[in-house]
C-alpha positions in Angstrom: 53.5 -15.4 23.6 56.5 -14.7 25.5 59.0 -12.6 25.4 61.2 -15.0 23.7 58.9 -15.6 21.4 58.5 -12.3 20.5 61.8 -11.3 19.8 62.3 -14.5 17.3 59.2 -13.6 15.5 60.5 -10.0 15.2 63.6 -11.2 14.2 62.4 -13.8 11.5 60.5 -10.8 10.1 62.8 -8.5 10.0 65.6 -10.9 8.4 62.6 -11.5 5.7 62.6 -7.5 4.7 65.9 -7.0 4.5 66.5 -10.4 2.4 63.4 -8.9 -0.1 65.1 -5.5 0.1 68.4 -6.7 -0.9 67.1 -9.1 -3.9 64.9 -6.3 -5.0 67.9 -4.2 -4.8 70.3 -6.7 -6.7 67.5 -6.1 -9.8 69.2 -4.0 -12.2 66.7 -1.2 -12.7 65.7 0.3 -16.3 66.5 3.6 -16.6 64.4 5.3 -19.1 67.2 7.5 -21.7 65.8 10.9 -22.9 65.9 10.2 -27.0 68.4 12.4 -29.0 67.5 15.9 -30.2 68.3 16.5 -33.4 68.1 20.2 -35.0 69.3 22.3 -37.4 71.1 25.1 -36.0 71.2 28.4 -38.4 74.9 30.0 -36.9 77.8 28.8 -35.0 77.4 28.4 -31.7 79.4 27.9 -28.5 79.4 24.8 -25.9 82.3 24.2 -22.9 84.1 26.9 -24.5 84.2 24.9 -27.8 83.2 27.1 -31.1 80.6 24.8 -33.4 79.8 25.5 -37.2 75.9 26.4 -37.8 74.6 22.8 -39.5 72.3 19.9 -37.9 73.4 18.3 -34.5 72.3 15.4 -32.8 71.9 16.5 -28.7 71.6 13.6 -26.0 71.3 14.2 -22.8 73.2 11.6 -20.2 72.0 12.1 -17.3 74.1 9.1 -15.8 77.2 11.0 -16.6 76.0 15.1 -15.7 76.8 15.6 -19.6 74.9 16.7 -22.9 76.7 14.7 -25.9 76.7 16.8 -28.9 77.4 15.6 -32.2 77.4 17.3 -35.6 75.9 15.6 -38.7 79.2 16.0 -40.7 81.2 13.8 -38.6 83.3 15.8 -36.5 84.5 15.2 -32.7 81.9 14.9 -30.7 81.7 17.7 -28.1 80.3 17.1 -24.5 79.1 20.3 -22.3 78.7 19.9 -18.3 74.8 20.1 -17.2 74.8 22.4 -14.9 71.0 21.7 -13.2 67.9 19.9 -14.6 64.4 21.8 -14.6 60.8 20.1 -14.5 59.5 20.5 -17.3 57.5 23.3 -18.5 56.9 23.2 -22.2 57.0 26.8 -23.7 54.0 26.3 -25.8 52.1 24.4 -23.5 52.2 21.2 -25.4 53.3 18.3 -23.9 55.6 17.3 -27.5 57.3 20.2 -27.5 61.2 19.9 -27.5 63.4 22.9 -28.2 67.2 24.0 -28.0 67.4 27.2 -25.7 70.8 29.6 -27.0 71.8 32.8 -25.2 73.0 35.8 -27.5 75.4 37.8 -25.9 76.8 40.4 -29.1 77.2 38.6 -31.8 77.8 34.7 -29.7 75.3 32.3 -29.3 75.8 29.8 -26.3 74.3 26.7 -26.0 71.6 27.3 -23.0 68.9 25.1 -22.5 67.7 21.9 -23.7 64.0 20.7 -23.8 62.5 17.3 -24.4 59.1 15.8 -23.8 58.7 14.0 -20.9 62.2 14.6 -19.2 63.0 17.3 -17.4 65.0 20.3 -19.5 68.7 20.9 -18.8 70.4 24.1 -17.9 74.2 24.1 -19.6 74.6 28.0 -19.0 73.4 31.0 -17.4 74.0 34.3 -18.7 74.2 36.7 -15.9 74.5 39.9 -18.3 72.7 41.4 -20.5 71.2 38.5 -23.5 68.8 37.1 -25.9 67.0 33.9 -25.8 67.1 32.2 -29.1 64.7 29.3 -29.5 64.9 26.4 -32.4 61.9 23.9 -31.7 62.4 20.6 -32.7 59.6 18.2 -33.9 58.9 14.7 -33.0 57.8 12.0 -34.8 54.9 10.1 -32.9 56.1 7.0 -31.3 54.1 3.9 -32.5 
């Protein structure tokens, strides 16, 4: 083979990748979509500065857009807090269902902290630096079918 040769072979070959990278990347990919969290929270609470009655909420994570939605059951705005860094997960009980909502107590606040869910990595909306408690509400999960 000559030279010649060579370099149109390598050519045609390399035109081929990139033409199967390019269709593969034209694909638009699935991304899966943590499901919704949905707890009943026993005292107000505070997320991106934003004071919330205790009562159920609805908590999706959108990873897409750096953001935790939050939504109350009652119908009021819906608040969205800034996700500061996500954290593999590490279930507290060791289960590999277990979601829970993570708040910081800091006097008589609670902050929105942490959220868990099973099979995504958990998200880190504050860090207390100062003294606090950790206030944990688990959530449970129906089994998927």
């Amino acid at each position: 083979m000559t030279f010649n040769e060579k370099t149109a072979r390598t050519f045609r070959l390399a035109s081929f990748a990139l033409v199967a990278l390019l269709a593969f990347a034209a694909v638009p990919q699935a991304s899966a979509q943590p499901e919704a969290v949905k707890a009943k929270v026993p005292f107000a609470f505070t997320a991106s500065g934003k004071t919330l009655p205790a009562g159920s909420y609805e908590f999706r994570v959108k990873p897409d857009d750096q953001v935790v939605s939050i939504q109350a059951k009652n119908g009021t705005p819906e608040v969205f807090a800034m996700i500061l860094t996500y954290v593999s997960p590490r279930p507290l009980s060791g289960e590999e269902n277990d979601s829970h909502i993570v708040f910081d107590k800091v006097g008589n606040t609670y902050i929105l902290a942490e959220i868990w869910q099973p099979g995504f990595d958990g998200v880190i909306l504050n860090m207390q630096k100062g003294k606090h408690e950790h206030h944990v509400i688990r959530v449970q999960h129906a089994p998927k079918s």
